[in-house]
N, C-alpha and C positions, 0 to 999 in steps of 0.2 A: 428118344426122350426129348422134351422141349420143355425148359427153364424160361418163365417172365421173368423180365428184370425192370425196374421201372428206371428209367434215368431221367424222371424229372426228380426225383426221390434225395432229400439231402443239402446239406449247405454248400454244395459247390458241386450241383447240376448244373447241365449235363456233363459237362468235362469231365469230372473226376467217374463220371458211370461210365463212358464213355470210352474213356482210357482203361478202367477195369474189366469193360466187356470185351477191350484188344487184348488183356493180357489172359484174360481164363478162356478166350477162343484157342488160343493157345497149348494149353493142357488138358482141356476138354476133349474128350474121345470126340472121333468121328460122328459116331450118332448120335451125338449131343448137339442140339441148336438152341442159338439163345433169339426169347421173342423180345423184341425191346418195347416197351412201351412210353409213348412220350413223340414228340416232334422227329417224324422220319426224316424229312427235308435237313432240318439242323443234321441231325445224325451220320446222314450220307455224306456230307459234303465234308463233314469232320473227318470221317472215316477215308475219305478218296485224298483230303488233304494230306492226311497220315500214310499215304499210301496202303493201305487198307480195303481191300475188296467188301464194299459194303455187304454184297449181295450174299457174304456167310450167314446175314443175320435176317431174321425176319421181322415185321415191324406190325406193330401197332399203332396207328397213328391218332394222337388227341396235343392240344395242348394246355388242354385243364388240368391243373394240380391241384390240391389240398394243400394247402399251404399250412406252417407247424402253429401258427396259434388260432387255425381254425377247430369250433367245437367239433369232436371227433363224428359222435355219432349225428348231427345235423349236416356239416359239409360231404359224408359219406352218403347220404340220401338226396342232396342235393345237388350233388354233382357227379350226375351217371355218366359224364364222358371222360371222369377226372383218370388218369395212369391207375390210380391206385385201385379203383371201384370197376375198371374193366381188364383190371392185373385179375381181382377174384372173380369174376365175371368168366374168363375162361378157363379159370383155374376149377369153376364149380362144375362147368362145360365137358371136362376131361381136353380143353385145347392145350390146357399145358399140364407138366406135372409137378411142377414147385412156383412159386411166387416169391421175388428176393424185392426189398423195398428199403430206403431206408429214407423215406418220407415221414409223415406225420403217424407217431407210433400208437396214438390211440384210436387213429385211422384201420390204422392196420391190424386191432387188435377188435374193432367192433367189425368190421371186413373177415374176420377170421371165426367171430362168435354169431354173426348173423348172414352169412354166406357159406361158406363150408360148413360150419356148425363145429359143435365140439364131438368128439366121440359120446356115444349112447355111454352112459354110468360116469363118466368125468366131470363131478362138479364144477371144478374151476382149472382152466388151462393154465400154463404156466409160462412163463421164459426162464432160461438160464444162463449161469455165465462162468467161465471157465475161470477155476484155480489151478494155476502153476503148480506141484508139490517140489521141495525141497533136494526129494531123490532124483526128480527129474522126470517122475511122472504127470499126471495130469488130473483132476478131479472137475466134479462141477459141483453148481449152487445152485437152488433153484425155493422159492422162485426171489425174481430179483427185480420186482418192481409189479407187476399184474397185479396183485394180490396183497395189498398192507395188510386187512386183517384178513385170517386166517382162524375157522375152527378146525378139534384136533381131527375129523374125518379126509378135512381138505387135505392136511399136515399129513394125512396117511398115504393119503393119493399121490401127492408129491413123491413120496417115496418110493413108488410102484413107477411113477411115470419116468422116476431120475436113474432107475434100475435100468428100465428100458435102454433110455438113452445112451447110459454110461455102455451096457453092453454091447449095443446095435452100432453106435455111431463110432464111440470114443475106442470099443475092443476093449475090455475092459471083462474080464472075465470074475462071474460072481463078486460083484463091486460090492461093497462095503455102504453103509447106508448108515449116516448118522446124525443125530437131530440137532443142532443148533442150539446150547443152552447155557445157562452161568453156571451150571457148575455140574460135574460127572452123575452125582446120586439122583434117582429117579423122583424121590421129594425135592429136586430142585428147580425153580424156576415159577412162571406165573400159572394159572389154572388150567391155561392152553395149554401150556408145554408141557406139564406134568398127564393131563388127559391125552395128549399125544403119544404121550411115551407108553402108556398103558394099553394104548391099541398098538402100538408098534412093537412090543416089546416080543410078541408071541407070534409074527407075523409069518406065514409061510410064504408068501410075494415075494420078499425080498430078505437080502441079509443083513439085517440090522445090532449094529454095534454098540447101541446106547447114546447117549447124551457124550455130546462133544464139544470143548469149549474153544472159547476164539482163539488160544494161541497153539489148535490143534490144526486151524483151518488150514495150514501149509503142509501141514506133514501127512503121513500115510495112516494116520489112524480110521479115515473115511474117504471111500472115493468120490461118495454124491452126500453133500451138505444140506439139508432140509430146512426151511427158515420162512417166517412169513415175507412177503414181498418188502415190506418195509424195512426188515433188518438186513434182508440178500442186498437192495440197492445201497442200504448203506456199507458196507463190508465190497460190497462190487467199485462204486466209487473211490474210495479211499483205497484200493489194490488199486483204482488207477491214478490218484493222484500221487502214489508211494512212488510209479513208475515216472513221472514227470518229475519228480523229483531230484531221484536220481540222475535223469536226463540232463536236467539245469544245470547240477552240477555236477556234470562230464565226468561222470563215474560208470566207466565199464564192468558193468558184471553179466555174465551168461545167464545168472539164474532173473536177474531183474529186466532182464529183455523180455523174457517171456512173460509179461504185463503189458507186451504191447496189444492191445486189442485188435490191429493192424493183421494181426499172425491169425486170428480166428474169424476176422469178417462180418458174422452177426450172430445170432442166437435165435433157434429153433422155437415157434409156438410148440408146447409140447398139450397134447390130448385132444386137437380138433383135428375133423376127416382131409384131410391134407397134410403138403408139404409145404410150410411159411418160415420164411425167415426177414427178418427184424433185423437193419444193419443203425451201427451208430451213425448220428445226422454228419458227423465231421469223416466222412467217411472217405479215406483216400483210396487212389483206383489201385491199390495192394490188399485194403480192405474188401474192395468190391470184388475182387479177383474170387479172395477165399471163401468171399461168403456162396460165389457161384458155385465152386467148387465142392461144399459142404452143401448146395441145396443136389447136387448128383453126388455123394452119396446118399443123402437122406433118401432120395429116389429109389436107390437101389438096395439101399436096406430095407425097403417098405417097412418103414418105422411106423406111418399110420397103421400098418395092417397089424404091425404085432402088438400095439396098444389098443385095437379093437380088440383080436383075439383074447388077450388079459382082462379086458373090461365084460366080455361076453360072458 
């Protein structure tokens, strides 16, 4: 198996990728190799400084990046030597089997819909992002920024695609699946969500719970949360400014640790023919670690193949 990583990707490339591709060489199985893409020279000499055998790693050598306020889909066309554009480049290739970046995210998301493609029958891919639950278990949200608006077919697909995930990745045995809405009864909410809930309601794809509201989002009532993009980044944000919060003012608790987004790495494209993952820009090498480390499982779940399978 062989994982791209791009380490120009991020507010504090290359180092912090750099330092997180020493610590997931680490835990990474033997036949795991990471391909690095970005500045080999810089790379090596880091790595030899660190006392660090460069030659675990393989490289891709460029030092054009896409930088975060370039237009996504113009700087991705125009800059075929850039980490990111020849991250999907051998990812469409079969040279590697996952792509981890946490470069310019709409880079990464037209790189995902116009180079792998999306799965055949997947309207709109999605990201997700992980809820802590109260008991100590885990749920996800999705989607959480791809998608502000949302009709209810797309909302259905979510649903299918969050099943997936929650079971394939998270372990997560016949997950719970529940819509995102102000209030429990199926007359509730705007024309979207009420038409959402009437296709989901009778679903055989998935196991759906009904309408769930925000101060369910913690607890066990749903494992995978369904929301248009614009409502998931909001509710994804403020889970993580709750957790800075806390932090500032030196309040230990167990259960609000697990807001650190540090602990999960990045978030899955979910419904195109690959394996992508999307890390946040502030991304420390504990974050890049994990996200390595979730782009091999995603590999070894072939989580694309069982969201073909379903789509087919």
């Amino acid at each position: 198996m062989k994982i791209g990583f791009d380490i120009l990707g991020g507010d504090h490339a290359p180092q912090n990728c750099l330092d997180g591709a020493i610590l997931a060489s680490k835990e990474l199985p033997s036949d795991v190799k990471l391909v690095l893409f970005g500045d080999s020279e810089v790379a090596k000499e880091y790595f030899t400084g660190k006392n660090v055998d460069p030659n675990q790693f393989e490289y891709v050598h460029t030092t054009e990046v896409i930088e975060m306020g370039e237009h996504p889909t113009k700087a991705f066309s125009q800059k075929p030597n850039s980490s990111i554009f020849l991250g999907f480049k051998y990812l469409k290739e079969g040279q590697i089997q996952a792509f981890a970046s946490a470069g310019n995210t709409g880079a990464m998301l037209v790189g995902a819909m116009f180079t792998v493609k999306a799965v055949p029958g997947v309207i709109r891919p999605c990201i997700t992002g992980i809820i802590p639950k109260e008991s100590g278990g885990w749920g996800i949200i999705l989607d959480v920024g791809t998608n502000a608006d949302c009709k209810p077919d797309v909302l259905y697909q979510f649903g299918v695609l969050g099943s997936i995930c929650a079971k394939e990745i998270y372990k997560i045995d016949n997950p719970k699946i529940g819509l995102l809405n102000i209030g429990e009864e199926p007359e509730k909410g705007n024309l979207v969500s009420q038409a959402a809930y009437n296709l989901m309601k009778d679903s055989k794809d998935f196991n759906f719970v009904g309408n769930i509201e925000g101060n369910d989002i913690f607890n066990d009532k749903a494992d995978v949360i369904v929301c248009e993009g614009f409502v998931g980044n909001v509710v994804l944000k403020q889970a993580e400014v709750f957790y800075k919060m806390v932090k500032a003012r030196k309040i230990k608790d167990d259960y609000f640790d697990k807001f650190n987004y540090e602990l999960y790495g990045g978030t899955p494209i979910l419904g195109i023919n690959s394996n992508v993952l999307i890390s946040h820009g502030k991304s420390t090498p504990l974050a890049f670690k994990n996200a390595l480390l979730l782009a091999k499982d995603m590999v070894n779940a072939k989580l694309e193949e069982k969201i073909k399978q379903v789509f087919q």
